[in-house]
C-alpha positions in Angstrom: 71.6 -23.5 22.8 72.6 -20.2 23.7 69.8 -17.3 24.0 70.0 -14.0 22.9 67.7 -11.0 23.4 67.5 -7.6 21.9 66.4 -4.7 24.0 65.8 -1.0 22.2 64.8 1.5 24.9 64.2 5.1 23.9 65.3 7.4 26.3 63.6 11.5 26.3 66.6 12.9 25.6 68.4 13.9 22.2 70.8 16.6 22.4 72.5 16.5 25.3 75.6 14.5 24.2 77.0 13.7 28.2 73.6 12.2 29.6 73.4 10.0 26.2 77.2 9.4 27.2 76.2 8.0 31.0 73.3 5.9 29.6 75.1 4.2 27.3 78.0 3.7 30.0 76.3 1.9 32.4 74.8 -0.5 30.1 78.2 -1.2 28.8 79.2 -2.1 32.1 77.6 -5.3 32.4 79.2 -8.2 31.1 78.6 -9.7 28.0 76.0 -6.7 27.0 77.2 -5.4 23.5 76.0 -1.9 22.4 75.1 -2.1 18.8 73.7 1.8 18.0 72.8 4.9 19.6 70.9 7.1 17.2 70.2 10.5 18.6 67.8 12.8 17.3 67.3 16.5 18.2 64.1 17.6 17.2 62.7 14.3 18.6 64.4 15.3 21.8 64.8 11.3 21.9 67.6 8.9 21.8 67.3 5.3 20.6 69.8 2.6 21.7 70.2 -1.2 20.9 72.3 -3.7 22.5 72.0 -7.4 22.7 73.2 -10.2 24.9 72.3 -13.3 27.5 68.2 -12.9 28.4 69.7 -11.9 32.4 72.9 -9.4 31.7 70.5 -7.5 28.7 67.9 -7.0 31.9 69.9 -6.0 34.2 71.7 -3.5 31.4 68.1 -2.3 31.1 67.2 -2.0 34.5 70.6 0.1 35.0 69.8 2.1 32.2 66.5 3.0 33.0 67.9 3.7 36.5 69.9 6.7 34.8 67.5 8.1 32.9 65.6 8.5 35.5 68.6 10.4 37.4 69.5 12.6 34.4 66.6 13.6 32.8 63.8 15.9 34.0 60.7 15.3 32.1 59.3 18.6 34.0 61.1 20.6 30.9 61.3 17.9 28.2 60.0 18.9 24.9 59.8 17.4 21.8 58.1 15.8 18.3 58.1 12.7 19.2 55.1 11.3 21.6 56.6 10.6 25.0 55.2 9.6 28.2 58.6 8.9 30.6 62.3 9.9 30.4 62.8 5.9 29.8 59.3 6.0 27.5 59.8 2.5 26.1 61.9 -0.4 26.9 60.7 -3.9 24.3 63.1 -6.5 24.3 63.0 -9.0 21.5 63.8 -12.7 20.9 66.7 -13.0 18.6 68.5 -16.4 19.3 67.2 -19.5 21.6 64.3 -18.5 23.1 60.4 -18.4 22.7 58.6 -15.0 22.7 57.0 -16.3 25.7 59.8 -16.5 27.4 61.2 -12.7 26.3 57.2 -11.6 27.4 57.8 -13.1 31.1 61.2 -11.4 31.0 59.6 -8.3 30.0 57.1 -8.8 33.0 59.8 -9.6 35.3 61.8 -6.1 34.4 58.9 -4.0 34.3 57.9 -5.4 38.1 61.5 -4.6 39.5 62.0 -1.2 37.6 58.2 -0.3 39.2 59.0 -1.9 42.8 62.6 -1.0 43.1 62.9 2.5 41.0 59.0 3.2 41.4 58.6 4.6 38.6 54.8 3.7 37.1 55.3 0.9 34.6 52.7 -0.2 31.7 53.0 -3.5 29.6 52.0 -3.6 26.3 52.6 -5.6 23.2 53.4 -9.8 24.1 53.6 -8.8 27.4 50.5 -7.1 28.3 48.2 -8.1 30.7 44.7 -6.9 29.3 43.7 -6.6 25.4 43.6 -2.8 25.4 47.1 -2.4 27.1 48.6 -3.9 23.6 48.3 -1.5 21.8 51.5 1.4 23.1 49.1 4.2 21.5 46.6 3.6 24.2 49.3 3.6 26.8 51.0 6.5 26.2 47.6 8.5 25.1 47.8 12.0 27.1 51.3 11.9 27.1 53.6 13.2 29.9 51.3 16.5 29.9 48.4 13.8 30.9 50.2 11.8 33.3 48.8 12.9 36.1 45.4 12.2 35.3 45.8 9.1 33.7 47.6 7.7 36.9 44.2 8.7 38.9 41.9 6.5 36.5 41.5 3.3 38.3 41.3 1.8 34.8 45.1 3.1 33.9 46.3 2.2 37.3 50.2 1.0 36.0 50.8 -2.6 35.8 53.9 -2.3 38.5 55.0 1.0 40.2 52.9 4.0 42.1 50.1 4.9 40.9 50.3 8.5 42.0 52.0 11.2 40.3 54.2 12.0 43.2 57.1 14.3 43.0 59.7 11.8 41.9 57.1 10.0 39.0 57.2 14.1 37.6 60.9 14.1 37.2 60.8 10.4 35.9 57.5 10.1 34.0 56.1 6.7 33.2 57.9 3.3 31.5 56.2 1.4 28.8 58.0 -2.3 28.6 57.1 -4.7 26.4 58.3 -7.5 24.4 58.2 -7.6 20.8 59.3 -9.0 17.6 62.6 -8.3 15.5 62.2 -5.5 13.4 64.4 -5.5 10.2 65.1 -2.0 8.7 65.3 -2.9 5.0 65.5 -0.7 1.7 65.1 -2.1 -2.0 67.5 0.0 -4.8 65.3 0.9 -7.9 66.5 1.5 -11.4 65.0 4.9 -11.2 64.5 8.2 -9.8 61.1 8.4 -9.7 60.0 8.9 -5.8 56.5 8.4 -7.8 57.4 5.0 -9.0 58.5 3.9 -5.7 55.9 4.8 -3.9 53.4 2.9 -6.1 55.6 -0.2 -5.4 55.6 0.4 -1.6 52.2 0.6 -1.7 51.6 -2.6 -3.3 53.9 -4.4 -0.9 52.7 -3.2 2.5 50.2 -4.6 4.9 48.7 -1.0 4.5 48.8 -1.1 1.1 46.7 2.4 -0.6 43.6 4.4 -0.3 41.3 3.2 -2.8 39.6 5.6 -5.2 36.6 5.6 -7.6 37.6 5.5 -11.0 41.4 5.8 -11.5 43.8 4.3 -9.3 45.7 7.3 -8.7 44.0 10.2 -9.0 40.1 9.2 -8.2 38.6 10.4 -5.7 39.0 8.4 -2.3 36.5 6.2 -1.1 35.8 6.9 2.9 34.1 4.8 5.6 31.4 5.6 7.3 32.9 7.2 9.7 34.3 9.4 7.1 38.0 7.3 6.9 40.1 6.4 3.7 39.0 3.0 2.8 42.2 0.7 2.1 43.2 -1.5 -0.4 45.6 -3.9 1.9 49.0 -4.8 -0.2 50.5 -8.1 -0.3 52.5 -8.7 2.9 52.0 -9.0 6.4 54.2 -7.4 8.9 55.6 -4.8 6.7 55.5 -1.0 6.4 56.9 1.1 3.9 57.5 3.8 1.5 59.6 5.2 -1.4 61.6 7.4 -1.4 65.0 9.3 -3.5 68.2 9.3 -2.2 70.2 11.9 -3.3 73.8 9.8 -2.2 73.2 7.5 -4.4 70.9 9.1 -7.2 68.5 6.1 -7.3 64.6 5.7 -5.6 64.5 3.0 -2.8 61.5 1.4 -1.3 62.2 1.8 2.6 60.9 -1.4 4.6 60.4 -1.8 8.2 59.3 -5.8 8.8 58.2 -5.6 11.7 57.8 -9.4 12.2 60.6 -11.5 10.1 58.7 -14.8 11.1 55.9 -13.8 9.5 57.4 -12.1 6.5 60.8 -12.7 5.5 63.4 -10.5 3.6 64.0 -12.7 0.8 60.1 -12.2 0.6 60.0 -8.6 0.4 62.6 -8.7 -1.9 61.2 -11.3 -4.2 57.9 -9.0 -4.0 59.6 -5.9 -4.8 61.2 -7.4 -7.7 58.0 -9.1 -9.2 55.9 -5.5 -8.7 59.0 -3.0 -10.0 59.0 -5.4 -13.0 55.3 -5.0 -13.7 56.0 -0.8 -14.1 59.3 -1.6 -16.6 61.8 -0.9 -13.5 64.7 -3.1 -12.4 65.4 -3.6 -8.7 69.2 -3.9 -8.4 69.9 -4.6 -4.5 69.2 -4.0 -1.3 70.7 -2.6 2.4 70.0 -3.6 5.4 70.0 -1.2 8.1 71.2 -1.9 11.5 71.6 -5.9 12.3 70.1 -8.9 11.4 69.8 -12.1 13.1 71.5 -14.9 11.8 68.7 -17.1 11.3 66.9 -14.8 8.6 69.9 -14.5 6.0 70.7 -18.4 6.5 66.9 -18.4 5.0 67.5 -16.3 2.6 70.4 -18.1 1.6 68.9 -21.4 1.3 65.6 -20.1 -0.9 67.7 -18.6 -3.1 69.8 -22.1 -3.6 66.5 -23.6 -3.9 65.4 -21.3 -6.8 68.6 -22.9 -7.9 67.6 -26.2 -7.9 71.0 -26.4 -5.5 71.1 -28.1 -2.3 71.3 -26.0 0.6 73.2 -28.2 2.9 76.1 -25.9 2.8 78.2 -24.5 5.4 76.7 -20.8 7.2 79.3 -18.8 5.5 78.2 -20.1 1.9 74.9 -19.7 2.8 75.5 -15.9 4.0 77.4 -15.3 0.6 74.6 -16.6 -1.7 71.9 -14.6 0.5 74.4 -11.5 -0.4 75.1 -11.9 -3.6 71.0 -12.8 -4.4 69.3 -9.7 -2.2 72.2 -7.5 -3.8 73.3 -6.4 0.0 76.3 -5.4 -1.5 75.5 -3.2 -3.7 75.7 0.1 -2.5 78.8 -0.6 0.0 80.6 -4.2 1.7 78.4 -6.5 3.5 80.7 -7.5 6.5 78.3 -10.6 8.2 80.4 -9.2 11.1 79.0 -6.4 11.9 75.5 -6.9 10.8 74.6 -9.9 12.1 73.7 -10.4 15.8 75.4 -13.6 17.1 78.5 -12.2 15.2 78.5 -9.2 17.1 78.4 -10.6 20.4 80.3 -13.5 19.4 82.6 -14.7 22.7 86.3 -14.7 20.8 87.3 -17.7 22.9 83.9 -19.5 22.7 83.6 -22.8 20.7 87.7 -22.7 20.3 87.8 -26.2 19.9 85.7 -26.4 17.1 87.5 -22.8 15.7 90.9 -24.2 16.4 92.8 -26.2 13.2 92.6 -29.8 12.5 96.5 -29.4 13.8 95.6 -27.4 17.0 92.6 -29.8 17.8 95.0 -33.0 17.8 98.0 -31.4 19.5 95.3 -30.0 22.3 93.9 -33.8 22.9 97.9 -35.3 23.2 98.4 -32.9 25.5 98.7 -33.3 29.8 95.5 -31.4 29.5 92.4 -34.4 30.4 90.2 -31.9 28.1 89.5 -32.5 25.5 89.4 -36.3 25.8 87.7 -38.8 24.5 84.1 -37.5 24.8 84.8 -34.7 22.5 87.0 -36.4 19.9 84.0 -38.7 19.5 81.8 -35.9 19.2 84.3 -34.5 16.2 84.2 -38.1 15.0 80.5 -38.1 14.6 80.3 -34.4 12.8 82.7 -35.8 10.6 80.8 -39.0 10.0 77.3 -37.0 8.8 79.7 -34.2 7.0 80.7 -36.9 4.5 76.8 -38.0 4.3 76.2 -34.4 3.5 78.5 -34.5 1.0 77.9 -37.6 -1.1 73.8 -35.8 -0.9 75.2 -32.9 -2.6 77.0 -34.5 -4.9 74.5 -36.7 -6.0 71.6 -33.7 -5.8 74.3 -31.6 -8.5 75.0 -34.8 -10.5 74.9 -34.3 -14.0 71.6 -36.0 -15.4 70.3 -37.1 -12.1 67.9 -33.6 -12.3 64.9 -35.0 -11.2 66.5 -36.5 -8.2 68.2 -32.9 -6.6 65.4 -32.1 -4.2 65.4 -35.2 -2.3 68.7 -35.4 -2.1 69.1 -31.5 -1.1 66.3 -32.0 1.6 69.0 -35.1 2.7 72.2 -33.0 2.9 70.0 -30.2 4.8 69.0 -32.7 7.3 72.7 -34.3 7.5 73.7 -30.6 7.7 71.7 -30.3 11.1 73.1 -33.3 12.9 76.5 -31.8 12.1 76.0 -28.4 13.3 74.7 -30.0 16.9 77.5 -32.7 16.9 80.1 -29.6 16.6 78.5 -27.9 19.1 78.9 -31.2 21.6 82.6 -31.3 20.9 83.1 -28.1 23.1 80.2 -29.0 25.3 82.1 -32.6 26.8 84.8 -30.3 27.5 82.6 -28.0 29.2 80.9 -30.8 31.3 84.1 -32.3 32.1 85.9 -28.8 33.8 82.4 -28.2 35.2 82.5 -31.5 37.7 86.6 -29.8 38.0 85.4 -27.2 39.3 82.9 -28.8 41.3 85.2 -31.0 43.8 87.4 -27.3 44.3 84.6 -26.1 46.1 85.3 -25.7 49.8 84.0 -28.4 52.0 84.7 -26.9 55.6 81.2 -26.7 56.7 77.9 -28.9 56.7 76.3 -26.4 54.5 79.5 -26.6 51.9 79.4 -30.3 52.0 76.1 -30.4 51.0 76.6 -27.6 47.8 79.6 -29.2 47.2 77.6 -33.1 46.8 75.0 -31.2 44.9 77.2 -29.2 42.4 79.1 -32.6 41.7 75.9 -34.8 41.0 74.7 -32.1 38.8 78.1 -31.8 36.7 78.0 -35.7 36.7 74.4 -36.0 35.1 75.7 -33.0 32.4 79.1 -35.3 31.7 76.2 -38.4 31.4 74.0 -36.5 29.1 76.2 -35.1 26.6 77.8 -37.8 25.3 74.7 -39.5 25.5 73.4 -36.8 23.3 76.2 -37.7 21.0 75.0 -41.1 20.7 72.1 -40.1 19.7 73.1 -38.3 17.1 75.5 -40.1 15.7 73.1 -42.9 15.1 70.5 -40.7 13.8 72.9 -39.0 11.5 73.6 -42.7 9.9 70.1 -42.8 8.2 71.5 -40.3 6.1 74.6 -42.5 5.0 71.7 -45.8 4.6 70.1 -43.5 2.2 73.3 -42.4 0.2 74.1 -46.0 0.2 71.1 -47.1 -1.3 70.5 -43.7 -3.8 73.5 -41.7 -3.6 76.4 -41.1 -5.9 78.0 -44.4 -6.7 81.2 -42.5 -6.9 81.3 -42.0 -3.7 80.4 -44.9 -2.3 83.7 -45.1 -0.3 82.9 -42.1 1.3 79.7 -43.2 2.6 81.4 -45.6 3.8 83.8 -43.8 5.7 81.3 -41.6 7.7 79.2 -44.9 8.6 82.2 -46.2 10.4 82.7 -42.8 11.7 79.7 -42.6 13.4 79.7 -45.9 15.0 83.4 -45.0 16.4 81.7 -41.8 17.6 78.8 -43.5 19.3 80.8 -46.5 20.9 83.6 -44.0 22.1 80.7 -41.5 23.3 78.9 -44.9 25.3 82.7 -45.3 27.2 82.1 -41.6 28.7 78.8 -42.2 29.7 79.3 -45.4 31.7 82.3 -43.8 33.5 80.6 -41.1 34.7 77.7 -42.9 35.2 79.6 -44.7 38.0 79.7 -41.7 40.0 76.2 -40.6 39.9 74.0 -41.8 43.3 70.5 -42.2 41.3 70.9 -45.8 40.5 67.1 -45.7 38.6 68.3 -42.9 36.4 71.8 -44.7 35.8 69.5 -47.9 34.7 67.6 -46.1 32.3 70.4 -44.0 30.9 72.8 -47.4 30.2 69.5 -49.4 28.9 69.3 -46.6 26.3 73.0 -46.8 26.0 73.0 -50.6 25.2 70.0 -49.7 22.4 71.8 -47.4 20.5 75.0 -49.3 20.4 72.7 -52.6 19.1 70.8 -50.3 16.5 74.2 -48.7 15.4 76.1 -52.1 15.1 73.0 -53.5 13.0 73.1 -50.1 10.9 76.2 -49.7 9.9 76.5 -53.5 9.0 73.4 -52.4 6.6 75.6 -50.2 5.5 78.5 -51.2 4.3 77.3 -54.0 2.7 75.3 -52.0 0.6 79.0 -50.0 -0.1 80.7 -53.6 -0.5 78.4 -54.9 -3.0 78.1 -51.5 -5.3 82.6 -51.5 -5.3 82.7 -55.0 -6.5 80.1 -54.1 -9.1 
């Protein structure tokens, strides 16, 4: 799976439009980077940027970034609101597609040690990647600002996770880097039925982790109870993760509740929205739709989309772009302005136009490609297109059956079925341009030059290695396509007896994909040197083939039987 990061560094510098300019530039110029926003503010004196991309070219955008900032801005004369510590003052990175927050905190490490050893400017971790508890927090951090720099950098207790620890001439021109790795913050406002900022902020306050002061007597305009310590006491509000407040906009005439979720695994849009609704309602206002600000990854409106089918009593096992649609139409994203999924979600954004073009291309333009001269695509990936298609048509004889008139009771087992056939699908399209891949890879593997000792040896390596991928994907699609045939058992057995032809259809399909997928791994197999690994790989090869043969037999007799009755 392909892994994408986020990275939203916050440069000390607002209104100076050409050193914005030369920022932005050089993180542009590394491949496969995609700048997403710059939002400048002047009294702030402070710039914010986003771009997103593969874990390595979004560090290295970073690190040439920070690298800049550094160069062009002087935080001897920097002034402004907002609290700053460095001319690059914080650099998180966050997970958005493929990868672990683990994995984005040891990124985060890694940056933070080469912008400190290599720039040497004094670098402190906080968030996932900190190293000690009280480094966390980026308050404690960046306490004393820039003005206390200096000190700070001579307590042995703030001595900077990476970088000099002395405030040298070039750490005052550069100040000091806090890098971290966090997760995905939404931007999300709720459109109210009313003008009442009043109204709206009362419905905040009920939805965010803050939630209100409490008071003695009434609600509103008791006095406040305080601590011991003499602090407002709060009531906490109903969801985790999630700041906000209400507010009017004068654009649109209507009060908003203004979200930040700061942690979409923990709460989710559809959530807040759900909440807003169910807590407007209780004070006799509507909510009438929502905006997102900024991008989105994919993951969380496929979520929405599929609770909101749920509600339904629908099956979800639907393609992305109906899912996106439903999400839409159900958070009201489209209320106030189009909703292009384009532009505001992530992996669209930074979408490779020639990526996946088998599985883009038409039915037409995949056959014509395979008849061609061309050895790829060959048989690995028209087996893997065989096997999509085989637990597509088990996905759809679920969803017909879950939507069937009178069979009610039945829809959620059958929906959690299509979802599941939905899933093998999705990763037996994604093998279709993967066999192809693995195929030009061991191509490009015996064009490497072999003049040398040294280049014989990368050259043997780099063709083993391409031969193991070529053995492991279709592999993978024999795995799948077998797994994906418990689906068609189960339709057999419970689905639709309409379309008991069609479940048919996909069972053969998915044997013809996994005995066409075992015909690529035992060709390649005979040019891999690790006999052991070959002998396991065919034993499990031989397995599947028996299990699938056995299934499918299941299968259609099953589909037999029910035609002739």
């Amino acid at each position: 799976m392909d892994q994408i990061i986020e990275c939203v560094p916050n440069f000390s510098e607002g209104n100076n439009p050409e050193t914005i300019r030369q920022i932005t530039e050089v993180i542009q110029s590394v491949d496969k980077v995609r700048l997403i926003d710059v939002d400048a503010g002047k009294a702030t004196n402070r710039t914010v940027v986003t771009f997103v991309g593969p874990p390595a070219a979004v560090c290295e955008a970073a690190f040439l970034a920070v690298q800049k900032a550094a160069q062009l801005i002087d935080m001897r004369t920097h002034k402004g609101a907002h609290p700053r510590f460095g001319a690059t003052d914080v650099l998180p990175l966050v997970p958005v597609k493929g990868i672990s927050m683990e994995e984005t905190a040891s990124l985060a490490r890694q940056l933070a040690q080469r912008i400190g050893e290599e720039l040497h400017i004094p670098v402190y971790c906080y968030e996932n990647a900190a190293f000690e508890e009280k480094r966390k927090n980026l308050a404690n951090c960046r306490s004393g600002e820039y003005e206390g720099l200096s000190q700070k950098l001579s307590q042995p207790e703030w001595k900077p996770d990476f970088g000099p620890a002395l405030f040298n001439e070039k750490v005052a021109k550069s100040g000091a880097t806090a890098v971290s790795a966090r997760n995905f913050l939404v931007a999300y406002n709720i459109n109210l039925n009313t003008t009442s900022t009043r109204w709206a902020n009362a419905i905040a306050f009920d939805i965010r982790e803050k939630g209100r002061v409490k008071r003695e007597g009434h609600p509103l305009t008791g006095k406040p109870l305080k601590d011991a310590n003499g602090q407002p006491v709060f009531q906490p509000g109903l969801l985790k993760g999630v700041k906000g407040i209400g507010w009017y906009i004068e654009e649109y005439g209507i009060a908003q509740l203004s979200f930040n979720i700061t942690d979409i695994n923990q709460t989710t849009i559809h959530q807040t929205f759900e909440a807003a609704c169910q807590r407007a309602e209780v004070r006799g206002i509507r909510v009438t739709g929502s905006e997102l600000v900024g991008v989105v990854p994919l993951q969380a409106m496929l979520d929405a989309g599929r609770h909101f089918l749920h509600k339904q009593r629908r099956s979800a096992g639907v393609s992305d772009e109906e899912l996106i649609k439903i999400a839409v139409k159900s958070l009201g994203l489209d209320e106030l302005g189009p909703f292009d999924p384009e532009k505001k979600i992530i992996e669209y954004l930074i979408e490779d136009p020639v990526s996946n073009q088998l599985v883009n291309s038409s039915v037409r333009n995949f056959i014509e490609n395979t008849a061609s001269e061309s050895p790829a695509p060959g048989g690995g990936s028209a087996s893997a297109c065989m096997g999509a298609m085989g637990a597509a048509l088990g996905v759809m004889v679920a969803n017909l059956s879950a939507h069937k008139r009178g069979w009610d009771e039945q829809w959620e087992i059958f929906a959690q079925w299509a979802e599941k056939g939905k899933a093998y699908q999705d990763q037996l399209l994604q093998l279709v341009d993967e066999d192809a891949n693995a195929f030009n890879a061991i191509l490009s593997a015996f064009q490497l030059p072999k003049n040398t000792e040294h280049e014989k040896r990368h050259r043997q390596d780099a063709i083993q290695n391409a031969t193991r991928y070529a053995i492991e994907v279709p592999l993978k699609v024999m795995q799948l396509s077998y797994q994906s045939m418990e689906v068609m058992k189960v339709m057999a057995d419970l689905g639709n007896p309409n379309s008991i032809s069609d479940v048919g259809v996909g069972a053969i399909a998915a044997r013809a994909a996994v005995m066409g997928a075992a015909l690529n791994v035992r060709i390649n197999a005979n040019e891999f040197s690790d006999k052991n690994y070959i002998d396991s790989i065919l034993n499990i090869v031989t397995e599947i083939i028996t299990k699938t043969n056995q299934l499918e037999e299941e299968i259609l007799t099953i589909v037999y039987r029910q035609m002739q009755s």
